[in-house]
C-alpha positions in Angstrom: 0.0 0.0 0.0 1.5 3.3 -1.4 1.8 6.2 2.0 0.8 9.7 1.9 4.5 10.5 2.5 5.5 8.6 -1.1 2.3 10.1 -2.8 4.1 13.6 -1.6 7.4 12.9 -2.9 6.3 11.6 -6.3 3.9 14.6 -7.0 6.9 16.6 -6.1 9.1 14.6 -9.1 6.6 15.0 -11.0 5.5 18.6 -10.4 9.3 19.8 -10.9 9.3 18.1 -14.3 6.0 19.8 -15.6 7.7 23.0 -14.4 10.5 22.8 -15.3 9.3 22.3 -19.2 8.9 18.6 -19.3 5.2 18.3 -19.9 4.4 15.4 -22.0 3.5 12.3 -18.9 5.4 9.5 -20.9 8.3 11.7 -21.5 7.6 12.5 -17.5 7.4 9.0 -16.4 10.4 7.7 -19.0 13.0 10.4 -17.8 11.6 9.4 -14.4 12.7 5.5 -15.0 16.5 6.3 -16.1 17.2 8.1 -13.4 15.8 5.1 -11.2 17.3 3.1 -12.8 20.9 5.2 -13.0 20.3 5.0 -9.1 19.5 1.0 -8.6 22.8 0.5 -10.8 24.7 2.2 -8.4 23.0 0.4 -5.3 23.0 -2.9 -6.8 27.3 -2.8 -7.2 27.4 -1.5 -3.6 25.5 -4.9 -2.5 27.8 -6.4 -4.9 30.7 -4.9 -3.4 29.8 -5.5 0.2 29.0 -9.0 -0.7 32.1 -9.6 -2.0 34.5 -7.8 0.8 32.4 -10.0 3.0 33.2 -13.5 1.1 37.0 -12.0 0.1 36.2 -12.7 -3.0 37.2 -10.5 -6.6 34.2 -8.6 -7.5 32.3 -10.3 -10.7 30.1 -8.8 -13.5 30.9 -5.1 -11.8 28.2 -2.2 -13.9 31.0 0.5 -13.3 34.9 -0.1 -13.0 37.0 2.0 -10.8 37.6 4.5 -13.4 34.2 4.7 -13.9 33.3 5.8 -10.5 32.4 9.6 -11.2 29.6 8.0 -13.4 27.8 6.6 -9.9 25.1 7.9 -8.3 26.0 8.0 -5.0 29.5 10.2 -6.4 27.4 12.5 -8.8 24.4 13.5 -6.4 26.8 15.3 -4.0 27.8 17.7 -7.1 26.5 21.0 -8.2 23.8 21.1 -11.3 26.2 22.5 -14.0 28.5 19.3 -12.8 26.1 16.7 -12.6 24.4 18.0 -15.8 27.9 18.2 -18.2 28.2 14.6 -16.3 24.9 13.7 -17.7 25.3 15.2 -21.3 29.4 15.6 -22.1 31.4 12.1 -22.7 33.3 11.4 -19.3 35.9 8.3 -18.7 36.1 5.5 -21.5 34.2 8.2 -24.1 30.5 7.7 -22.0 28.4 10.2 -20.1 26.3 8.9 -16.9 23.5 8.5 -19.4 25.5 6.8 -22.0 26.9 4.5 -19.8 23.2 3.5 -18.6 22.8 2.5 -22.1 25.6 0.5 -22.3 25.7 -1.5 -19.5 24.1 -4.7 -21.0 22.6 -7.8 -19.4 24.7 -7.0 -16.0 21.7 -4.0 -15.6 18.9 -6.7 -16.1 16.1 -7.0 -18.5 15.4 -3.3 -18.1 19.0 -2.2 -19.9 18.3 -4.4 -23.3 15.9 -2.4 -24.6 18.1 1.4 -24.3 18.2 2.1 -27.8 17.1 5.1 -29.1 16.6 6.2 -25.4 16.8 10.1 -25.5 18.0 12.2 -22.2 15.7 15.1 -22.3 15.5 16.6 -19.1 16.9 20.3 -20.4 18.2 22.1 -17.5 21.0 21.6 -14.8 18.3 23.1 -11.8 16.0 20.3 -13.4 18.3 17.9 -13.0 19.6 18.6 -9.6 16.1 19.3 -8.4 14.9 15.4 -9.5 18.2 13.7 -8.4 17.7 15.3 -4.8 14.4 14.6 -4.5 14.8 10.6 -6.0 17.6 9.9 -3.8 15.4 11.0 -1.1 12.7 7.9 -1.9 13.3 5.4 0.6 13.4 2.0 -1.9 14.5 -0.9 0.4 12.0 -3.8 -0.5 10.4 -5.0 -3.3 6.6 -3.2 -2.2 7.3 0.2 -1.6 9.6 0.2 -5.3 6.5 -1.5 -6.8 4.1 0.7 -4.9 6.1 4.3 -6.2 6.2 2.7 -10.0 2.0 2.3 -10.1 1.8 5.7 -8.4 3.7 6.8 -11.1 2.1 5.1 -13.9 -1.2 6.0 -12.6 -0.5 9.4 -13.3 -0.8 8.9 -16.8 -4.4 8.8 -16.6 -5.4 12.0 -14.2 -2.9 13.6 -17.2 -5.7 12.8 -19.1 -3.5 11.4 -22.2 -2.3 8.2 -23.0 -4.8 6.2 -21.4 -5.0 3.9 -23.8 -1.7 2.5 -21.9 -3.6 2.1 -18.8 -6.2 -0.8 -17.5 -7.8 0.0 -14.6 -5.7 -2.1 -12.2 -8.4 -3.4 -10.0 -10.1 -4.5 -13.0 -6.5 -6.6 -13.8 -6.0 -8.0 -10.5 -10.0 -9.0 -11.1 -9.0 -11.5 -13.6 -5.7 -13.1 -12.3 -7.7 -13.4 -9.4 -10.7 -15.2 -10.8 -8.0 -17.4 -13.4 -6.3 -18.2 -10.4 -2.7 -18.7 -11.9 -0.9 -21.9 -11.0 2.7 -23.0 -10.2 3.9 -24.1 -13.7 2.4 -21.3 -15.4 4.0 -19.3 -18.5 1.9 -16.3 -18.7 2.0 -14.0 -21.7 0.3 -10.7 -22.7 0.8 -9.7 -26.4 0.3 -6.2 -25.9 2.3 -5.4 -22.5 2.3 -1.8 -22.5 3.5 -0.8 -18.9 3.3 -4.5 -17.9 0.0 -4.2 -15.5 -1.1 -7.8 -16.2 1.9 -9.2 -15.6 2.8 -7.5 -12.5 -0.5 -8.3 -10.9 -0.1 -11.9 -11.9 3.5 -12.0 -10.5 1.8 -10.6 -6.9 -0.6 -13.0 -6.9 1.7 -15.4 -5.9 3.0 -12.7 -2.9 -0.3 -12.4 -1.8 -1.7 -16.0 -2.3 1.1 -18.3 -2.6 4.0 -16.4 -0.4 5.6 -20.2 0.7 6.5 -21.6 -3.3 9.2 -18.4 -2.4 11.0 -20.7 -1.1 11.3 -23.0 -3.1 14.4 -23.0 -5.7 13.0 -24.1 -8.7 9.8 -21.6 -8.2 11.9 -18.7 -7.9 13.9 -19.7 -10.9 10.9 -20.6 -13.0 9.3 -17.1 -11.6 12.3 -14.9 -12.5 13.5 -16.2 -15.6 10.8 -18.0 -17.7 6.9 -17.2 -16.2 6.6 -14.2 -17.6 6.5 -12.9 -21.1 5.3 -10.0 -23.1 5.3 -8.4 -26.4 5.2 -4.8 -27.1 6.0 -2.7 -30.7 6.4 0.6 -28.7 9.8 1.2 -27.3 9.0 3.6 -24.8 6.5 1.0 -23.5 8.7 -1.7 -23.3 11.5 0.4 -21.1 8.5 1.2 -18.9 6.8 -2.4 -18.6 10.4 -4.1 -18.1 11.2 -1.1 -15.2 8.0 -1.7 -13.7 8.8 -5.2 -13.7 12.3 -5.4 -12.1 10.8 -3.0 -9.1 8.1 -5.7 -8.7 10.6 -8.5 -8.1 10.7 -10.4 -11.5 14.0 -9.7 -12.3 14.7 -11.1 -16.2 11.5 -11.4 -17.7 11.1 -12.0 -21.6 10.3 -9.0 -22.9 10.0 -9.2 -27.2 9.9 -5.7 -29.1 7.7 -6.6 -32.1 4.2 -6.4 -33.5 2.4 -9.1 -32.4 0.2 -9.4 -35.5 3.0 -9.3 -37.6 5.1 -11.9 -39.3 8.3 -11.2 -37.5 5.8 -12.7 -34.8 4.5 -15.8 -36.7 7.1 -18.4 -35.1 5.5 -17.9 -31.5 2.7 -21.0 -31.4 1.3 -22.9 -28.7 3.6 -21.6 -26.3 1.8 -20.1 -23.0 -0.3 -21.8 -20.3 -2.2 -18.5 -19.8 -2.6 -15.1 -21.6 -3.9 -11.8 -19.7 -4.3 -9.1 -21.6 -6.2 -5.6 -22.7 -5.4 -5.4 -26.6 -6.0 -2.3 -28.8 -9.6 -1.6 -29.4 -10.4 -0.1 -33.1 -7.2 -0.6 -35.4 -6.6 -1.8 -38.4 -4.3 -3.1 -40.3 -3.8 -3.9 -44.3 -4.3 -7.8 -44.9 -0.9 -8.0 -45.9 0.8 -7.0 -43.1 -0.8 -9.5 -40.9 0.9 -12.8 -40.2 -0.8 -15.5 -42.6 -1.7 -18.0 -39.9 -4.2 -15.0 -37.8 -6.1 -14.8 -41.6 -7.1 -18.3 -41.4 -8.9 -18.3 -38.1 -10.4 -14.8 -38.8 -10.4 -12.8 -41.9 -10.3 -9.0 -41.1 -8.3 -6.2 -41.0 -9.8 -4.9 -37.0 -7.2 -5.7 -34.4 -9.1 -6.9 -31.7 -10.4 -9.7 -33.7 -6.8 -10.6 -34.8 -5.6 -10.3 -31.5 -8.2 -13.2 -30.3 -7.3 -15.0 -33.0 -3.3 -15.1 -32.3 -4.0 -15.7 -28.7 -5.4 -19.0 -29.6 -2.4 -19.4 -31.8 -0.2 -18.3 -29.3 -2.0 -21.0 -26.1 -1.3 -24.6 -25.7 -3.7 -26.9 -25.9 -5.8 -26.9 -22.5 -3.9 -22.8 -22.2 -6.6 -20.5 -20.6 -7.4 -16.7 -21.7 -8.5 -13.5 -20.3 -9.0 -11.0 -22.9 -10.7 -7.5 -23.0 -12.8 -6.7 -25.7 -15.0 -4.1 -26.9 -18.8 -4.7 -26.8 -19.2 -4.9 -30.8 -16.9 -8.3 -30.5 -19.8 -9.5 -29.0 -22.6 -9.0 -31.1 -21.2 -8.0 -34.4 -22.7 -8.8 -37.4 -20.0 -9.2 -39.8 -18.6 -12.8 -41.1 -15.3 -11.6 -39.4 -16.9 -11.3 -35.7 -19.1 -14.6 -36.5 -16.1 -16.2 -37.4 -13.9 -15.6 -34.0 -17.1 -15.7 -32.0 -17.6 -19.5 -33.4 -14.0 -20.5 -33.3 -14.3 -20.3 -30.2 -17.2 -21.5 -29.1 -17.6 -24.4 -31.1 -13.9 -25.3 -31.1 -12.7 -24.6 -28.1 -14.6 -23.9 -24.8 -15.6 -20.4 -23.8 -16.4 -20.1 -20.2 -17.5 -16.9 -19.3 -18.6 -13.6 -20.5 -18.4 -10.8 -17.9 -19.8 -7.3 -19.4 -18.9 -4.2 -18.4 -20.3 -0.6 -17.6 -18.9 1.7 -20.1 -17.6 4.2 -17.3 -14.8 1.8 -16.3 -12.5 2.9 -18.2 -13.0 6.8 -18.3 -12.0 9.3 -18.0 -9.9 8.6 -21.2 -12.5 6.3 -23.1 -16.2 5.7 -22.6 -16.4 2.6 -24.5 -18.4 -0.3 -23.4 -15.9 -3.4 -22.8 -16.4 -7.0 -21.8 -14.0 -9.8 -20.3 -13.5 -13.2 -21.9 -13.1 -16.2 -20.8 -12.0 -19.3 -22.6 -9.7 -22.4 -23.1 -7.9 -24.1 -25.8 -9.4 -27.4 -26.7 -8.9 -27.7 -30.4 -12.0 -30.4 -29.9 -14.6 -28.1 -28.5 -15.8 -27.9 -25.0 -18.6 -25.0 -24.4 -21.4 -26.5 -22.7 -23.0 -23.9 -21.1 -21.4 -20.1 -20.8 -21.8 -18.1 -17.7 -22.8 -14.2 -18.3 -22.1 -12.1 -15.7 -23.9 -8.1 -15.9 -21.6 -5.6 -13.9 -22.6 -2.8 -12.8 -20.8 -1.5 -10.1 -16.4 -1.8 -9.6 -16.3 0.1 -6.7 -16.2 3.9 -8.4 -18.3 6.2 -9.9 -19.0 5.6 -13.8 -18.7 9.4 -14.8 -15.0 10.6 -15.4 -14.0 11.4 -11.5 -14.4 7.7 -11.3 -14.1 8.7 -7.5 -14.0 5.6 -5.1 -17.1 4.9 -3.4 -17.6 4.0 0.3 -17.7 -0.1 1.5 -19.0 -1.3 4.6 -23.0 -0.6 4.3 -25.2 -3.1 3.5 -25.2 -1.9 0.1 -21.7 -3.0 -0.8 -22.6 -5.3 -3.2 -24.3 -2.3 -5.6 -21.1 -0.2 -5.1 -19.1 -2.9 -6.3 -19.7 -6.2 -7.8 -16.0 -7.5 -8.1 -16.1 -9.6 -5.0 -19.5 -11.4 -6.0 -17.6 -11.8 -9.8 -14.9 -13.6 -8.4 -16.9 -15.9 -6.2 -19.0 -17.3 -8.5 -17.1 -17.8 -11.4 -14.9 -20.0 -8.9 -17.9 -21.8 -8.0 -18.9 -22.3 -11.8 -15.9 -23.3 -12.9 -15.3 -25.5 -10.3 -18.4 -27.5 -10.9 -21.8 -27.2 -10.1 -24.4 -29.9 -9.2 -27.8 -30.5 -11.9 -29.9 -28.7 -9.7 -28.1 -25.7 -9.3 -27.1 -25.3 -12.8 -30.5 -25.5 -14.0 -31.5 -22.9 -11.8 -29.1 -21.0 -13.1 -30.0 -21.6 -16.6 -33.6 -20.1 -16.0 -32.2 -17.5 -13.7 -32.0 -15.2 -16.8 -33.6 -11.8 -14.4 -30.3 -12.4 -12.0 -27.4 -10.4 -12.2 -25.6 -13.9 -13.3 -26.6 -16.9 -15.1 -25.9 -19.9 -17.8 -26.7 -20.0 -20.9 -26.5 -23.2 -23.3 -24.4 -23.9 -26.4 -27.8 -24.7 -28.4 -28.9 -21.3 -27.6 -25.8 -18.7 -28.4 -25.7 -21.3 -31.8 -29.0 -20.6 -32.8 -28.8 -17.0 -32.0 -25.5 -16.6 -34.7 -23.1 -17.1 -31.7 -24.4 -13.7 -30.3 -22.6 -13.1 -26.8 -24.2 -10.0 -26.1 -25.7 -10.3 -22.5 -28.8 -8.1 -23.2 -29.8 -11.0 -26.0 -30.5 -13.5 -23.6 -31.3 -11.4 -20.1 -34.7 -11.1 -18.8 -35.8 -7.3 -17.7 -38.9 -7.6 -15.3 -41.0 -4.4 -15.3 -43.1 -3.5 -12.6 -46.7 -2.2 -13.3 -47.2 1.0 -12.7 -50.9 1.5 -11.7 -52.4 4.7 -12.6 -55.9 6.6 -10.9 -58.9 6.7 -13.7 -59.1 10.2 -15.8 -61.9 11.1 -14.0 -60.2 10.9 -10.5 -57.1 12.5 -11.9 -59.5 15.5 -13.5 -61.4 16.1 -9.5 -57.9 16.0 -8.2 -57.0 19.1 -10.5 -60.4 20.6 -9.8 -59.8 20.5 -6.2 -56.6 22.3 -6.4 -57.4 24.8 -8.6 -60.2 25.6 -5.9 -57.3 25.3 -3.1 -55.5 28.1 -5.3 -58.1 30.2 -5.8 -59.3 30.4 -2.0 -55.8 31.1 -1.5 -55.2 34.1 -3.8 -58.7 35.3 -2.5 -57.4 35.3 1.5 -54.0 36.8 0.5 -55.8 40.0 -1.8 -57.7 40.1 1.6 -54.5 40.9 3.6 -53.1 43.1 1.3 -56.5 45.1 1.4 -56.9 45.4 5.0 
């Protein structure tokens, strides 16, 4: 849980930037991560070093040599701005600046240092400089939750900028679905459009919150640092963020892939991942030959976010499980594209739930109407019955404050619905008994409830939830005209002895 005191110093960062001429958030927020970044170097050879003075052993894999040491953090902090900044901008020992060296450093820096090409140091003035440095050095960052907690703060910021939300998922609306897919020991998680990395994050503290004892286990911490975790992102400034907001998180060498995933640089990645979380880009398109061959064959379209459903079942093994968001028109639209994903997966694999969303959760940067997926890879179909869940309540208000409502009363539930979601998809997809499930199946004026295979086939494989849910309207009893026309007669009397008593007064 992020403290007031953290809040403070982060608005402070990022208040100093936006005055000091740095206004655009990701520029903010990327500046922001090298000079983390410049600073964990610096820490992480001082553990080294004290490691090894300990042991009496030579220092190995060192990020600066002795020469080098001007280039440190702890060395540069203590100088004055023109210093620090001709340190930051003007080549230093061995030809490299502080940020060049940053750039340099290679796998010794982590996952986090592969992808510094084309990275750009524009903070423009020494007083900037010095101003950020002081106040970053003054972050306490000893443990893995208060460097995780500053990074969401941070990345959270891009939304009340009111830009670049599309980077942005709501993160209780993440940790929503790695909650209700419940990831497992073995898994190899993948999200094909990272971004900032939210759905791999949350997964990765599922297992601090849920499964804290597999910690200690060797071949858990191996499996969790080096080969759980994967995601693919085109956007450069994106991946440096996601793999950043990874490392502070704990998951140290993640595989991070710069390329489009709809491409066919990306065609070679098949039937590799247990489980896929992701939010992919709502409303692009792209020319049929740019699109790797393979996507084409499940779905024929040029709209990403039917491609992308259709390389996530490329991308899952057999028996693999997906959380996807989609827009609203996925569910119901009419073309042979959106038929054709919509009974792919269905019919061929087994779609398990369909939870829809109101269209204020993702505002204030979009107002679009969004569902949640859920399905698995069977390659021999599967979908019995599929559970429809209506949301309408995640805990905020729907307008673009989304301000955080109160818990506690005895209306929880209508303030948020998120608990009862997770709950009873367990229950569903743990099994139910005949009775319940036919219950369930007529239960179509509930908030939740099953529908069968027969019935999304015969209506076109239409997943909308408003096709198959029951509104009950309550009659509204009326009085007879003629009672209605005395009950206007009456007051129009009323009035008029009124006016007549009040002329009255003002006559006496």
């Amino acid at each position: 849980m992020i403290t007031g005191e953290l809040k403070s110093q982060v608005d402070k960062i990022w208040e100093a930037f936006w005055t000091g001429g740095v206004s655009n958030p990701l520029t903010v927020i990327e500046q922001f991560t090298f000079l983390l970044f410049i600073r964990r170097l610096d820490e992480k050879q001082r553990l080294d070093e004290k490691k090894a003075s300990i042991a009496g052993i030579p220092l190995q894999n060192t990020v600066y040599t002795e020469a080098q040491a001007g280039l440190r953090w702890n060395n540069f902090k203590h100088k004055d701005a023109e210093s620090m900044f001709a340190l930051f901008t003007t080549p230093q020992v061995d030809g490299f600046s502080v940020f060049e060296h940053m750039k340099q450093v290679g796998e010794v820096g982590g996952v986090f240092a592969e992808y510094m090409k084309g990275a750009t140091f524009m903070i423009p003035t020494p007083r900037l400089l010095d101003m950020v440095v002081q106040m970053i050095d003054k972050i306490k960052m000893d443990d893995r939750d208060t460097k995780g907690d500053l990074y969401e703060y941070l990345l959270s910021k891009i939304a009340t900028a009111g830009t670049n939300g599309q980077f942005r998922t709501p993160r209780h609306i993440i940790k929503m679905m790695v909650d209700m897919v419940q990831p497992h020991k073995e898994e190899l998680i993948c999200d094909p459009s990272c971004g900032s990395a939210g759905f791999l994050v949350a997964a990765g503290e599922y297992f601090h919150e849920n499964h804290k004892e597999w910690f200690h286990e060797r071949d858990f911490r191996e499996h969790y640092n080096c080969q759980m975790f994967s995601g693919i992102e085109f956007d450069p400034t994106m991946l440096r963020i996601g793999a950043m907001n990874m490392q502070l998180h704990g998951i140290e060498t993640p595989t991070l892939i710069g390329k489009d995933s709809l491409s066919e640089s990306n065609g070679d990645i098949r039937e590799t991942y247990s489980l896929i979380l992701a939010n992919p880009p709502f409303k692009g398109s792209l020319d049929y030959d740019a699109v790797e061959e393979s996507l084409l064959k499940t779905v024929k379209t040029k709209k990403t976010e039917l491609l992308f459903l259709g390389l996530m079942l490329r991308m899952l093994k057999t028996g693999g499980r997906c959380a996807v968001i989609i827009p609203d028109g996925v569910l119901f639209g009419s073309s042979k594209a959106h038929k054709q994903i919509r009974q792919e997966i269905i019919e061929n694999h087994k779609l398990d739930a369909v939870i829809s969303m109101p269209s204020g959760v993702f505002k204030p940067y979009a107002g679009v109407s969004t569902a949640v997926l859920f399905f698995t890879k069977t390659n021999s179909g599967g979908t019995d019955k599929v559970w429809f869940y209506d949301m309408k309540a995640d805990g905020f208000s729907l307008d673009d404050k989304r301000t955080p409502l109160a818990n506690g009363d005895a209306n929880e539930h209508e303030k948020n619905n998120i608990p009862d979601i997770i709950e009873k998809y367990r229950q569903v997809t743990a099994g139910l008994d005949d009775d319940t499930i036919a219950e369930l199946v007529e239960a179509r004026t509930e908030q939740s409830f099953l529908v069968p295979f027969d019935e999304i086939k015969s209506n076109d494989w239409d997943l909308s939830i408003n096709r198959y849910k029951e509104i009950v309207y309550e009659e509204v009893e009326y009085d007879a005209p003629k009672d209605i026309i005395g009950d206007i007669k009456e007051l129009d009397k009323q009035r008029a002895e009124a006016l007549k008593v009040l002329e009255e007064l003002l006559n006496a």
